[in-house]
DRENTORKOL-3810 file (N, C-alpha, C; in nm, 4 decimals):
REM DRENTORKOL-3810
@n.u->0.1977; n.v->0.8295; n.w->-1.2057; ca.u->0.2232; ca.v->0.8063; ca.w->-1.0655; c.u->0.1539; c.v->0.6776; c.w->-1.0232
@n.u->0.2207; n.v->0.6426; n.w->-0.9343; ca.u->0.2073; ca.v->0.4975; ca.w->-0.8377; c.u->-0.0046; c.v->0.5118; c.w->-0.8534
@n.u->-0.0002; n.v->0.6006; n.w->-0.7772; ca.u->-0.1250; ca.v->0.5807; ca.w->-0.6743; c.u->-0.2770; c.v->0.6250; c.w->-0.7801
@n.u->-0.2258; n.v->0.6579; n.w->-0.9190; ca.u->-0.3468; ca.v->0.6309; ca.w->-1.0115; c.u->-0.3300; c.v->0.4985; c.w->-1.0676
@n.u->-0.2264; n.v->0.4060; n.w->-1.0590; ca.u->-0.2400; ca.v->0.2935; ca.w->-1.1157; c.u->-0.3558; c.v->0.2284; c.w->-1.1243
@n.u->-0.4406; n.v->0.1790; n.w->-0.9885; ca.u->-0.5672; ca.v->0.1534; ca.w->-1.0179; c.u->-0.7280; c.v->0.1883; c.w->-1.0792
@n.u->-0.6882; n.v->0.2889; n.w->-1.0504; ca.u->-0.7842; ca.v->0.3794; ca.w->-1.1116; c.u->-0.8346; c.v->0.3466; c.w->-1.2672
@n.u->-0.9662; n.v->0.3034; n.w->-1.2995; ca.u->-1.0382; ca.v->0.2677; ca.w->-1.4372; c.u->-1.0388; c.v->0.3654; c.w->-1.5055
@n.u->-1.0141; n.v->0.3344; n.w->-1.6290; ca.u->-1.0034; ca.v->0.4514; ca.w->-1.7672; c.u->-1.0904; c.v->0.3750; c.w->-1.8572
@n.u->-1.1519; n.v->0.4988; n.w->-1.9242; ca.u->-1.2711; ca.v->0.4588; ca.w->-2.0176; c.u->-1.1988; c.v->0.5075; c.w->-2.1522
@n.u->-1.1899; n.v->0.4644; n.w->-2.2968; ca.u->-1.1861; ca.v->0.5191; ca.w->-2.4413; c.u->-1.3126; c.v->0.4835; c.w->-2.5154
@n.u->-1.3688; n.v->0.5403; n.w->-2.5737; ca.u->-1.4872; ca.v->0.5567; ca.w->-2.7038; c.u->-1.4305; c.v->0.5636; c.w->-2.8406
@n.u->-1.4571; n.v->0.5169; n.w->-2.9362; ca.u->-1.4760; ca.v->0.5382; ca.w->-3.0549; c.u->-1.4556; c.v->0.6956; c.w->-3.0711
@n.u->-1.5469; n.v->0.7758; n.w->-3.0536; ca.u->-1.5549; ca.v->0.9515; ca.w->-3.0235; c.u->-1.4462; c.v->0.9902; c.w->-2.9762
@n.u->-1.4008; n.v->0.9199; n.w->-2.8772; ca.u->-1.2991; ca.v->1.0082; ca.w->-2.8067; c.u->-1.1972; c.v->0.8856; c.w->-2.7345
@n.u->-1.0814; n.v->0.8545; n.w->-2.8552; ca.u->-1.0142; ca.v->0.7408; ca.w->-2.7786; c.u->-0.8679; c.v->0.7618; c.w->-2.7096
@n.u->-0.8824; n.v->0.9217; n.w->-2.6487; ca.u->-0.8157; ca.v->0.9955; ca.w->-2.5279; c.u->-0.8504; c.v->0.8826; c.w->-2.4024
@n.u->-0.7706; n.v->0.7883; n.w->-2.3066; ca.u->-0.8328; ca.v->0.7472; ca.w->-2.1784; c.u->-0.8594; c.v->0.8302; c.w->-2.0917
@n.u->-0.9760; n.v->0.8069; n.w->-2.0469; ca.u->-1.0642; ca.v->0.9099; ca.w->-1.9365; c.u->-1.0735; c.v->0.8271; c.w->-1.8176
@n.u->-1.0277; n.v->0.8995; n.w->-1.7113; ca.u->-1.1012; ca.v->0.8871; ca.w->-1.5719; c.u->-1.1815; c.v->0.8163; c.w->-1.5511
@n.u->-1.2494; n.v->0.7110; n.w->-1.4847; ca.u->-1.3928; ca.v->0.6924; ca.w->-1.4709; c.u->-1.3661; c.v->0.7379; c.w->-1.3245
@n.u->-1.4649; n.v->0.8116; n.w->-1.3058; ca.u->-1.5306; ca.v->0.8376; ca.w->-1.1171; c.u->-1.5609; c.v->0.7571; c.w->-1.0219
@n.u->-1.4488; n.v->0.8267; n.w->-0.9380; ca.u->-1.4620; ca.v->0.6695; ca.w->-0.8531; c.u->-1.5414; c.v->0.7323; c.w->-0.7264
@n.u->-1.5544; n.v->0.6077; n.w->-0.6820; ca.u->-1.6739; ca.v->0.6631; ca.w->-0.5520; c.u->-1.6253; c.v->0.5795; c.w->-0.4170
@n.u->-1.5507; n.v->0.6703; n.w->-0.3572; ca.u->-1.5595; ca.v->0.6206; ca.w->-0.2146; c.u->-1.6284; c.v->0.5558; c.w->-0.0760
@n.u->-1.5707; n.v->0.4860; n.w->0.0174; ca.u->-1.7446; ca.v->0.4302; ca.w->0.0801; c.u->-1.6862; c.v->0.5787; c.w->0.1756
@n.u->-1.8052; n.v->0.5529; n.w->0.2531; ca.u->-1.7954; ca.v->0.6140; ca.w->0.4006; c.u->-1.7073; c.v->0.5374; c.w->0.5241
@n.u->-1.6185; n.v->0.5723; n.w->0.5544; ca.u->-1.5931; ca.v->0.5088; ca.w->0.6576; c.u->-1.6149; c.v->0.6000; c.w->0.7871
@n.u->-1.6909; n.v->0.4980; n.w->0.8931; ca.u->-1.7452; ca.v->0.4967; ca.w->0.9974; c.u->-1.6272; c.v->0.5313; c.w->1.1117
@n.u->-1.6750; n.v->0.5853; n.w->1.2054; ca.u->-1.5389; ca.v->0.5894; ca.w->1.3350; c.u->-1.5450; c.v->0.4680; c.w->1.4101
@n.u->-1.4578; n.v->0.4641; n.w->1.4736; ca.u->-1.3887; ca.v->0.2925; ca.w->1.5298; c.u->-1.3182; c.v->0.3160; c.w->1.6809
@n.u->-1.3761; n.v->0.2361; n.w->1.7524; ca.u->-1.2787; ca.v->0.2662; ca.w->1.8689; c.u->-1.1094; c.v->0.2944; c.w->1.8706
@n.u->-1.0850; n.v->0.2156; n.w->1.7369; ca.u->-0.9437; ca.v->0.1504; ca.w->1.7300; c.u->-0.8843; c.v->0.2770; c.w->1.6153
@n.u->-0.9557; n.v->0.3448; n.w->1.5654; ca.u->-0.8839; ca.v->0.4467; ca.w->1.5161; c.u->-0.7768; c.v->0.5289; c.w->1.5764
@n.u->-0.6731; n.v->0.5998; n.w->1.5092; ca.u->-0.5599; ca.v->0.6580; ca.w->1.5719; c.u->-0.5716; c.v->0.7988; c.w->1.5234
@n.u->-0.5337; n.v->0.8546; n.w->1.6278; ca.u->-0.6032; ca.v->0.9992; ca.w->1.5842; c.u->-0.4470; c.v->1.0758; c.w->1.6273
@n.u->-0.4137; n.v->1.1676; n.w->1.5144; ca.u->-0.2444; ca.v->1.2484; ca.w->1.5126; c.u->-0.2546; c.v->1.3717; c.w->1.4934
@n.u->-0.1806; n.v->1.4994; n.w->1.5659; ca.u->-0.2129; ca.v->1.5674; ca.w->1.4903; c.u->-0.1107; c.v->1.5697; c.w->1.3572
@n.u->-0.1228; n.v->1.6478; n.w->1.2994; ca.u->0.0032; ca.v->1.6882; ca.w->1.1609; c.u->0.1203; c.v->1.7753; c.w->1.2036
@n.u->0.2014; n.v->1.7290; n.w->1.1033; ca.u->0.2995; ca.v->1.8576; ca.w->1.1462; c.u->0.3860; c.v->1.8454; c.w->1.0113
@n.u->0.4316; n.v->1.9184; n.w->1.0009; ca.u->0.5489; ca.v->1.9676; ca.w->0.8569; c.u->0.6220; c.v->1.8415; c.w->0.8417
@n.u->0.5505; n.v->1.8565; n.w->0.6500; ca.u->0.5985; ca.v->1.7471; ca.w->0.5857; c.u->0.5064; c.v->1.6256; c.w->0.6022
@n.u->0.4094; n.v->1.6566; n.w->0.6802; ca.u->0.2798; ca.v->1.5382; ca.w->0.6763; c.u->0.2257; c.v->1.5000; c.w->0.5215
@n.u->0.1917; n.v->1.3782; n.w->0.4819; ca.u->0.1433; ca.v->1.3760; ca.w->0.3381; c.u->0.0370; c.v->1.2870; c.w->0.3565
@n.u->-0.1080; n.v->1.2621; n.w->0.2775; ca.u->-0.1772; ca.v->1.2008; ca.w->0.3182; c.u->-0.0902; c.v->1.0237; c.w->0.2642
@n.u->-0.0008; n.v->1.0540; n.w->0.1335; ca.u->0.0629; ca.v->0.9034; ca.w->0.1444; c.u->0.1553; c.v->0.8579; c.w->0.2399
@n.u->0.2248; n.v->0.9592; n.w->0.2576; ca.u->0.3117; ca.v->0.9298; ca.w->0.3382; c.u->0.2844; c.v->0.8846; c.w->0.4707
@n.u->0.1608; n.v->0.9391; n.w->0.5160; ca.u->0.1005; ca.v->0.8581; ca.w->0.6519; c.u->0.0192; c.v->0.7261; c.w->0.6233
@n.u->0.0037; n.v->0.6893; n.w->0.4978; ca.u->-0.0584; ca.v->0.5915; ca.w->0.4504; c.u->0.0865; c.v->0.4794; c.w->0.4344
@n.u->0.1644; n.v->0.4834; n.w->0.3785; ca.u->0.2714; ca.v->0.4110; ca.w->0.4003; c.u->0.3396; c.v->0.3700; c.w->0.5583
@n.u->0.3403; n.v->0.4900; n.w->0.6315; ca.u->0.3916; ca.v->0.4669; ca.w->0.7172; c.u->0.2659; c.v->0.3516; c.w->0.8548
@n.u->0.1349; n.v->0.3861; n.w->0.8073; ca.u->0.0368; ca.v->0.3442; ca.w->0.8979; c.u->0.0030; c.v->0.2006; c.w->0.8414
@n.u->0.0012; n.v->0.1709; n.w->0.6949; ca.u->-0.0474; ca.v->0.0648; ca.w->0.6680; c.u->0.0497; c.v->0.0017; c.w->0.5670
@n.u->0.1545; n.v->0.0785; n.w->0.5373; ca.u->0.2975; ca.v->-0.0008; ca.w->0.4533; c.u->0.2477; c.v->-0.0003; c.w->0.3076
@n.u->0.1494; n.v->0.0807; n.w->0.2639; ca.u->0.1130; ca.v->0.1250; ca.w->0.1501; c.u->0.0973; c.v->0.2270; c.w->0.0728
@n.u->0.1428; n.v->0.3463; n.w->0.0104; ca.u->0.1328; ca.v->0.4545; ca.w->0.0008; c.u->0.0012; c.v->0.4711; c.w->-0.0542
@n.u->-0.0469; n.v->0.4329; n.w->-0.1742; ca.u->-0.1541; ca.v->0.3977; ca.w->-0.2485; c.u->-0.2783; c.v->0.3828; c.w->-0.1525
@n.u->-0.2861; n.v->0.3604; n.w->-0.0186; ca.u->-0.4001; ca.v->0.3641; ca.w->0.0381; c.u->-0.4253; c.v->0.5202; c.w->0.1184
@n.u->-0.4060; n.v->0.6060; n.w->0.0572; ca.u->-0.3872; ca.v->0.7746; ca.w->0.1038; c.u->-0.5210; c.v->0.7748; c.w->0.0890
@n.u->-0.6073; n.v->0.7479; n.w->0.0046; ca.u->-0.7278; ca.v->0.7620; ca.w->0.0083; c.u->-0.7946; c.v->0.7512; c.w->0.1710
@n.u->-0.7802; n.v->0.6646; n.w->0.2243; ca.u->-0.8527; ca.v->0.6030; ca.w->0.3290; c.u->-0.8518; c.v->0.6678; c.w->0.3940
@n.u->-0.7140; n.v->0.7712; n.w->0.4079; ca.u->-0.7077; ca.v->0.8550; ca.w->0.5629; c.u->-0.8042; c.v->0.9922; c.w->0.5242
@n.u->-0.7284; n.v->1.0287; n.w->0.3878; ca.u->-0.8064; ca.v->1.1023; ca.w->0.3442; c.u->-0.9384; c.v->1.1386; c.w->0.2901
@n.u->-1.0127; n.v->1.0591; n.w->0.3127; ca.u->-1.2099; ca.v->1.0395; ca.w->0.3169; c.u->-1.2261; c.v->1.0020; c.w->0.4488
@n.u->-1.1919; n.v->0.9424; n.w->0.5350; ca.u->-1.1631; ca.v->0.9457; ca.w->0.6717; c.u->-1.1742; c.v->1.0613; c.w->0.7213
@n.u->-1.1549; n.v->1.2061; n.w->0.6824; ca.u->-1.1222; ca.v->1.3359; ca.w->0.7583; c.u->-1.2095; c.v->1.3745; c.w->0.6540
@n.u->-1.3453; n.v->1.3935; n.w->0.6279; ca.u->-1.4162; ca.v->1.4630; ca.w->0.5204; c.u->-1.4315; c.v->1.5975; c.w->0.5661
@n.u->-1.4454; n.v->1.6531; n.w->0.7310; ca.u->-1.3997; ca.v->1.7702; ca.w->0.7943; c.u->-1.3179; c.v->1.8624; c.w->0.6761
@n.u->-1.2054; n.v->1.7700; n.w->0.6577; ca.u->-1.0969; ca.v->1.8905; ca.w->0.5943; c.u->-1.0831; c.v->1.8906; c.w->0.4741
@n.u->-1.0541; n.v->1.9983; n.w->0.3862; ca.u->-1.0470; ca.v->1.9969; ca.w->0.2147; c.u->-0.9708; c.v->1.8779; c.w->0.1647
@n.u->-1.0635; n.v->1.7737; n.w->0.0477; ca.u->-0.9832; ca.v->1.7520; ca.w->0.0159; c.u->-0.9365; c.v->1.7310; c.w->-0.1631
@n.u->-0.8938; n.v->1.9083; n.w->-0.1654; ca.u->-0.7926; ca.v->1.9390; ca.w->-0.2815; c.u->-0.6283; c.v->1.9298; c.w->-0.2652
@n.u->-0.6238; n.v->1.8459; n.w->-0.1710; ca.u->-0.4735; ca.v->1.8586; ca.w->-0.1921; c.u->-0.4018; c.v->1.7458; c.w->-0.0917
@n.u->-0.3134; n.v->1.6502; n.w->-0.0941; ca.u->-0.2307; ca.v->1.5737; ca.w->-0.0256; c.u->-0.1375; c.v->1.5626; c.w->0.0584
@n.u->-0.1654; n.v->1.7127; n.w->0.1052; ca.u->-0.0899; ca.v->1.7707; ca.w->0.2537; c.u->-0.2180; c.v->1.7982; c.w->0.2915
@n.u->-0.2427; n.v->1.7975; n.w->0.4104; ca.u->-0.3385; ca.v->1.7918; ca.w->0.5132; c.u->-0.2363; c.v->1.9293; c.w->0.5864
@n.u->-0.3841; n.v->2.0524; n.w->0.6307; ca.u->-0.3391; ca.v->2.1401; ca.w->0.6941; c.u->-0.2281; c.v->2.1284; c.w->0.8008
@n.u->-0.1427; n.v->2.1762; n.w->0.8682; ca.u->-0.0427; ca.v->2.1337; ca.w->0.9495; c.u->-0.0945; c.v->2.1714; c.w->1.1135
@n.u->-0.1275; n.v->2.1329; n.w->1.2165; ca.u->-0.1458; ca.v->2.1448; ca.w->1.3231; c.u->-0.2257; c.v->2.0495; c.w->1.3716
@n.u->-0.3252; n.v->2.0371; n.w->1.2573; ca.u->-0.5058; ca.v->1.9382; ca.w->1.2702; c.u->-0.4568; c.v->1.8116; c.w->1.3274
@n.u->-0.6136; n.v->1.7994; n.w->1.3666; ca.u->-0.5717; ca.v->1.6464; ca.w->1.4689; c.u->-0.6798; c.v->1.5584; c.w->1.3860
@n.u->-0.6134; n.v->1.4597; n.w->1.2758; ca.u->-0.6374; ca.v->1.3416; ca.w->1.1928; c.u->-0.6416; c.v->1.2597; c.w->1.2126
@n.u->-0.7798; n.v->1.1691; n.w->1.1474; ca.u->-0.8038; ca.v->1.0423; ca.w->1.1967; c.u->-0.7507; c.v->0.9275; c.w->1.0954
@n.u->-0.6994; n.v->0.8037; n.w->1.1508; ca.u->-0.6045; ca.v->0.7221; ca.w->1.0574; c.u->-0.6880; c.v->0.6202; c.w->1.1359
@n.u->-0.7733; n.v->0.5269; n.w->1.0209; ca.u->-0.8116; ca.v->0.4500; ca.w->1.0536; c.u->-0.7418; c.v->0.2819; c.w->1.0817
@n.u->-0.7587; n.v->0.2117; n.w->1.1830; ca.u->-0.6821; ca.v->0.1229; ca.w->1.2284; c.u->-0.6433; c.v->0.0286; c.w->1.0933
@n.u->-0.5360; n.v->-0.0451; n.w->1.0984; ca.u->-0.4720; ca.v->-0.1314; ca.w->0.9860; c.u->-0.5512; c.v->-0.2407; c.w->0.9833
@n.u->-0.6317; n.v->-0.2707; n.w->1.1243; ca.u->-0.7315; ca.v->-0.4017; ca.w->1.1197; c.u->-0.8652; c.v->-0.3602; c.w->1.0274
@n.u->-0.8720; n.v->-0.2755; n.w->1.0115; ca.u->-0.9568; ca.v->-0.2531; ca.w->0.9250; c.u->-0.9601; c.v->-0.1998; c.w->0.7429
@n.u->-0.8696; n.v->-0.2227; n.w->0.7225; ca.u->-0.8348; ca.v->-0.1751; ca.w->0.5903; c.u->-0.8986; c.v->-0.2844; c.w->0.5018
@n.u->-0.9191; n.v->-0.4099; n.w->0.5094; ca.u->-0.9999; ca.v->-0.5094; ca.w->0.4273; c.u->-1.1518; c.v->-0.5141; c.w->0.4014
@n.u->-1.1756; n.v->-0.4291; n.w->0.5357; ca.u->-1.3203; ca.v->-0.4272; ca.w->0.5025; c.u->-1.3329; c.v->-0.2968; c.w->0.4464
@n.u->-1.2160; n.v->-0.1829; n.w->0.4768; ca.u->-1.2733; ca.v->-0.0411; ca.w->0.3986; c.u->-1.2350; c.v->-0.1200; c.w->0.2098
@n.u->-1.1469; n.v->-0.1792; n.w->0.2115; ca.u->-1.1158; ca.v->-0.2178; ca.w->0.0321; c.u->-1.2109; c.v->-0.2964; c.w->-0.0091
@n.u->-1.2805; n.v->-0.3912; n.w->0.0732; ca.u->-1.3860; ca.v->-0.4580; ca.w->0.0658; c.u->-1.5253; c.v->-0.3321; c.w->-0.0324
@n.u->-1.5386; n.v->-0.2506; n.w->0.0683; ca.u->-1.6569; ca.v->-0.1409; ca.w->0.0456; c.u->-1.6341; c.v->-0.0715; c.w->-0.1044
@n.u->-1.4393; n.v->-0.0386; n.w->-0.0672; ca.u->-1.4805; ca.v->0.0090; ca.w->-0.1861; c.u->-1.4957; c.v->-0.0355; c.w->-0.3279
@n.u->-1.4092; n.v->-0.1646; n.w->-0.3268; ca.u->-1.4189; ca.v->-0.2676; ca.w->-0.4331; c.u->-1.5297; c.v->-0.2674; c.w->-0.5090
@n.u->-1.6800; n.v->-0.3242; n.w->-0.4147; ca.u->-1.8126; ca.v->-0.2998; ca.w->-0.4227; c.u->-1.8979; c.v->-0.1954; c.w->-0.4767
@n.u->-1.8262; n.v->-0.0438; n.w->-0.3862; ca.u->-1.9134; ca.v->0.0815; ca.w->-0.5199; c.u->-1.8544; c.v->0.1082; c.w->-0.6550
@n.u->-1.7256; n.v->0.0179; n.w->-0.6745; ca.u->-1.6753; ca.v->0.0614; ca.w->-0.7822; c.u->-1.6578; c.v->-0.0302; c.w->-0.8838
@n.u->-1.7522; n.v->-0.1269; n.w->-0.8921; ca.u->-1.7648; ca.v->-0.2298; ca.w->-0.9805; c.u->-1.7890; c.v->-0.1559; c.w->-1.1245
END
């Protein structure tokens, strides 16, 4: 899938299966300029990532954005009122995370 493309993989000698490396998210902070929705059927955390910032692949953002709600899964409960952080800010959240994930 699209949205592990970036994601770093490690192989060893021992074990030259590619592995995961752990990635580490920043914190993102609240913003005046944030947009706050609730959900409703058929909400996806990419799909609001495409539609908010024309990227699907940035699902992450909304979704560590709402650390409130579980996140095992890429539907976001249906009713909740979610925070989507503004598009003016997406350089400095890729900025952050660029940085913990050197």
């Amino acid at each position: 899938m699209k949205r592990y493309q970036s994601i770093i993989t490690t192989r060893t000698e021992e074990s030259p299966i590619p592995r995961y490396v752990t990635v580490k998210y920043p914190k993102i902070s609240l913003d005046f300029s944030d947009i706050y929705v609730y959900t409703t059927r058929g909400d996806r955390y990419d799909l609001l990532a495409r539609s908010y910032y024309n990227d699907s692949s940035l699902w992450w953002v909304i979704s560590v954005s709402n650390y409130n709600i579980s996140q095992d899964s890429m539907i976001p409960p249906l009713g909740v009122q979610i925070r989507i952080p503004s598009s003016d800010r997406i350089g400095i959240i890729l900025s952050s995370f660029e940085n913990l994930n050197r």
